[in-house]
N, C-alpha and C positions, 0 to 999 in steps of 0.2 A: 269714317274715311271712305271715296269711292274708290274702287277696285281697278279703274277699267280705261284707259286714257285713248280715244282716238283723237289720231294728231293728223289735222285736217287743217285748213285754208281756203278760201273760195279763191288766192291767186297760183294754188296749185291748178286749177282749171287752164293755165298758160304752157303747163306740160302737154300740147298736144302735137304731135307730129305728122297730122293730114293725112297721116295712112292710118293700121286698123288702130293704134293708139291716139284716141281721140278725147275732147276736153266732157264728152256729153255724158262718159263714165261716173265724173267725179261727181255732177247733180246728181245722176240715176242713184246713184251710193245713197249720197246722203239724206234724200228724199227718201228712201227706205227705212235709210238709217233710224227717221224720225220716226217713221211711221210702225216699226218693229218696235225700238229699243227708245226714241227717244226721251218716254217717261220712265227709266227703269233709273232705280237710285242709285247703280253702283260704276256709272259709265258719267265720265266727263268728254267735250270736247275742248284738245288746247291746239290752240293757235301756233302754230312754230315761227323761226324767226330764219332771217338768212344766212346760211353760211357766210363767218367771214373769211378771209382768205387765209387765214392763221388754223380755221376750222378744214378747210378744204386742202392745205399743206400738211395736216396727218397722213396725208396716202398721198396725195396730186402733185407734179414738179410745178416749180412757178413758168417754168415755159409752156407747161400745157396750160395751165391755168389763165396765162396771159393769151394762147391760138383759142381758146374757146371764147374767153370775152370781144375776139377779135371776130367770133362767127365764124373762123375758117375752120372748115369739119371734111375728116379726113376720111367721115363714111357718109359720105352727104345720101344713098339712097336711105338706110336705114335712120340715118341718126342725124336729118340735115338741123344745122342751124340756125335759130334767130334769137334778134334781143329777148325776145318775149319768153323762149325757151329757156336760155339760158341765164334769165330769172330762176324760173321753175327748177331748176335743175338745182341751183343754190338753195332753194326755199327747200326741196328735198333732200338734201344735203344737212341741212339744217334740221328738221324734221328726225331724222335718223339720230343725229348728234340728241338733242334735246331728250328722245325717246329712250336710248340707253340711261341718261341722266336720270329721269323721273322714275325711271324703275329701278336702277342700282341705290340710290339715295332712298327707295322706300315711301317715295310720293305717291306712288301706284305701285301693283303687282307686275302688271301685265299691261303695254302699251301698243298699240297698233300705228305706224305708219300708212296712211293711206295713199297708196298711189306708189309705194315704195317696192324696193327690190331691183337696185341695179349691179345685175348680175355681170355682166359681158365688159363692160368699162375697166381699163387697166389702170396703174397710173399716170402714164401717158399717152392712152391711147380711148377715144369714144367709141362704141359697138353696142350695136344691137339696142338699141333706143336707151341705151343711157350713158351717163359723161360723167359728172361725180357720184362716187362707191359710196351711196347713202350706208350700206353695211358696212364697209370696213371702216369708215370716219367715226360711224358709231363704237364698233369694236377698235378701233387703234386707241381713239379716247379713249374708252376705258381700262384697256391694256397703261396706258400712259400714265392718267392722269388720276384715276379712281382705283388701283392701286389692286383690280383684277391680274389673275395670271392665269387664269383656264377658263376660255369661252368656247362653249361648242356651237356652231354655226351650221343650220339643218336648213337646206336648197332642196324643197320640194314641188318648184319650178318645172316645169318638162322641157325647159333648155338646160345642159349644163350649165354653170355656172362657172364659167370658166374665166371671168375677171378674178372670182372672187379666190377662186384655186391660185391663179399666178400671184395675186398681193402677196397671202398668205402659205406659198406652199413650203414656205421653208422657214416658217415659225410652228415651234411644239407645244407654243400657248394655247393654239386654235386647231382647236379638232373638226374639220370641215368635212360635213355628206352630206353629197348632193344623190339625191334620186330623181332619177330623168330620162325622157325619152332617147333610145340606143341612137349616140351618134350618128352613125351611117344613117339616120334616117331622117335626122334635123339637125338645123342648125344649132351650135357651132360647129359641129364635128369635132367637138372635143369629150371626152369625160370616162374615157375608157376604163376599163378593170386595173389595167399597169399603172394609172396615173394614181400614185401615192405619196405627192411629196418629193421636197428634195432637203438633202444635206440632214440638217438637223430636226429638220419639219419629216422626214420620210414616215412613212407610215401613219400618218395625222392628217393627209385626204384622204378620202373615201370616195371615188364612184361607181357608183351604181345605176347600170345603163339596161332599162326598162322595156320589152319588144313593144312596139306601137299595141295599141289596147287593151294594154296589161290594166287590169279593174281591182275593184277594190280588195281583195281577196290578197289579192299580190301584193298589195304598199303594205296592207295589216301585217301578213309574215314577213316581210324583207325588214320593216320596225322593230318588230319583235326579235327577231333573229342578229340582226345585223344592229340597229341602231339601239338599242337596248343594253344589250351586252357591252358595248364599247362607251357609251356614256355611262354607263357605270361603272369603267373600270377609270374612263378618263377624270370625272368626277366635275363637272363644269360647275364655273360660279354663277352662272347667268346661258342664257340662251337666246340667241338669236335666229329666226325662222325667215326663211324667204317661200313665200309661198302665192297663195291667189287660186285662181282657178282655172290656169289653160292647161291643165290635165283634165279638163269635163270634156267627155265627149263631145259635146257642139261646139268646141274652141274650133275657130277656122284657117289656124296655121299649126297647129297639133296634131296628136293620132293618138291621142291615150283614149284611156276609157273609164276615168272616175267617174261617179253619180256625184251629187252633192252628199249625198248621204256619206259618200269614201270621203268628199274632201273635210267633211264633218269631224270622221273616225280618226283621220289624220290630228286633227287639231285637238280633239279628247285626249289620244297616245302622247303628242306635244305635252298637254297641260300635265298629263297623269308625269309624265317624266320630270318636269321643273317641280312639280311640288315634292317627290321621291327626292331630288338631288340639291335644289336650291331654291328653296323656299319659294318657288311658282313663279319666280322672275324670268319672263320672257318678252322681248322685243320683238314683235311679230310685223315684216313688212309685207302689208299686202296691196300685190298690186298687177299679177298677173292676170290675164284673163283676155280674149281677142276674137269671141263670140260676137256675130250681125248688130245683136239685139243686146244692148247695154245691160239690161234688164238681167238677162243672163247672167252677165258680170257680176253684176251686185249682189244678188243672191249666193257665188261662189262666196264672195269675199265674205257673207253673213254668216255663210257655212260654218268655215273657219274660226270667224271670232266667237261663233256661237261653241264648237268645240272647245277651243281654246278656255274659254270661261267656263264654261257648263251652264250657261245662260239660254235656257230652249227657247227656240223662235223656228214658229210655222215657215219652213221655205219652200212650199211651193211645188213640192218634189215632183219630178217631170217622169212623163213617159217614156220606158226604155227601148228604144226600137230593137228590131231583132238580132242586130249586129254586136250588141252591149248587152255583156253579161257580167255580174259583178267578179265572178270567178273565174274570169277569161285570163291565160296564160299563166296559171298558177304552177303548171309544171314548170315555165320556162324561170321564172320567177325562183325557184327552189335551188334548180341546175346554178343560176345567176350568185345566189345564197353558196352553193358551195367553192365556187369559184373564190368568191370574193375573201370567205373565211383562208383557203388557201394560201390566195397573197397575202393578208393580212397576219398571219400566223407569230410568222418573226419578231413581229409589233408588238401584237396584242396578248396576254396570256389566254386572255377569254377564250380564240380561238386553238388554243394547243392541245383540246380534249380529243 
């Protein structure tokens, strides 16, 4: 049986929105994709299908559902609308749904969304280039329907992910951390240390707000410390990633400072953790990334799957200029680490040592 499902389309190519999210991504990917991994036997590609609206009413009201088929978009710089988009937006929708399926049912380990990770989308509201919560539709499904009760959900985006905190911030099924660049310094301006949930959900978000060029040094202990400990205490049946790669330093709307090689280790710590907790079931939606050069992109997103799996693939590793250092803001990083265990305390025993 293969191991490895990218969940691809050539009419996801219709998610482009004329600024730095552009359709020339999703070639650049898979033209890689072939050209690294395409003869490797433990990798499929499936075709996803469209959200239908009974899919997309897991999270979305049917009045937003009906102002988006209608093209009126209430963030038209970031997230304007068209027919063609919001196809794409369904097919990604769709895509998310599907990928939680073939991994909970045991069709695959581990499936990738490609192009996926809409982070900032509420349920009634589009932001920040996306409009349905390809993650939560996947995670409500299977809260719902597949008869899961503990999904850990790990955003290591360098936006908050601050869609995905309002669905979920007041369910205690969903243990939600996001690691990301410190609000004040990008958008959303949301994902503070205080932000933990509400009501029942309290204590079951997690953020963690990153100083611009915090490098790999810094993700490694903040996982270790902080996301380690609390997935193990939370004990997840499944995992869901939001990840990509506009924490590389040549992302051109970011300030982090990953190598590929960080966004690598990242995805190694991901795998080593699902196999420890839940037999290696992880939904990994990759789909950040907003670097000149497409090219760039692909590679992040190779990064990842290549950690994720343990499947080595030559990437290319680039030259670090002098501003990028893998162990840049590791102090600030630790100070961040203690904070966070502080709030956290009441919650979690992990942290009451």
């Amino acid at each position: 049986m293969k191991q490895f499902a990218i969940v691809y389309d050539e009419r996801l190519k219709e998610y482009d929105l004329g600024h730095v999210l552009t359709e020339d991504r999703y070639q650049d990917f898979i033209d890689l994709f072939h050209k690294k991994l395409g003869d490797h036997p433990h990798f499929d590609i499936v075709a996803p299908s469209y959200a239908t609206e009974e899919d997309l009413r897991l999270i979305h009201t049917q009045e937003y559902i009906r102002r988006i088929e209608q093209c009126h978009s209430m963030d038209p710089h970031d997230t304007p609308l068209s027919p063609a988009f919001v196809r794409a937006t369904k097919l990604l929708a769709g895509a998310g749904k599907l990928a939680g399926e073939m991994v909970q049912t045991g069709r695959y380990e581990k499936a990738f969304v490609i192009g996926g990770g809409v982070q900032h989308a509420t349920r009634d509201r589009e932001k920040g280039f996306g409009v349905f919560s390809d993650i939560g539709i996947c995670a409500a499904n299977l809260l719902q329907n597949f008869g899961i009760e503990r999904i850990l959900i790990v955003d290591t985006d360098a936006h908050a992910g601050d869609g995905i905190y309002e669905i979920f911030s007041d369910d205690p099924r969903v243990l939600f951390i996001s690691l990301h660049q410190h609000p004040l310094t990008l958008y959303p301006g949301k994902g503070f240390i205080h932000e933990i949930g509400n009501a029942s959900g309290k204590g079951y978000s997690v953020n963690i707000p990153l100083p611009p060029r915090a490098g790999d040094t810094a993700y490694e202990i903040i996982i270790d410390e902080i996301l380690f400990p609390l997935s193990e205490t939370f004990m997840p049946q499944i995992v869901l990633l939001v990840d990509g790669c506009d924490t590389h330093f040549l992302d051109q709307i970011t300030n982090m400072g990953l190598t590929r090689k960080g966004i690598r280790l990242i995805g190694e710590k991901m795998g080593q953790l699902a196999s420890s907790l839940c037999e290696g079931k992880i939904v990994d939606f990759v789909g950040s990334g907003y670097s000149p050069d497409p090219h760039n992109v692909s590679l992040g997103w190779l990064a990842s799957i290549s950690g994720l799996t343990g499947v080595r693939i030559d990437l290319e590793e680039e030259t670090l200029p002098v501003n990028v250092k893998p162990h840049q803001k590791l102090k600030e990083a630790k100070e961040i680490i203690s904070l966070i265990k502080k709030e956290l305390a009441p919650y979690w025993p992990c942290f009451r040592k």
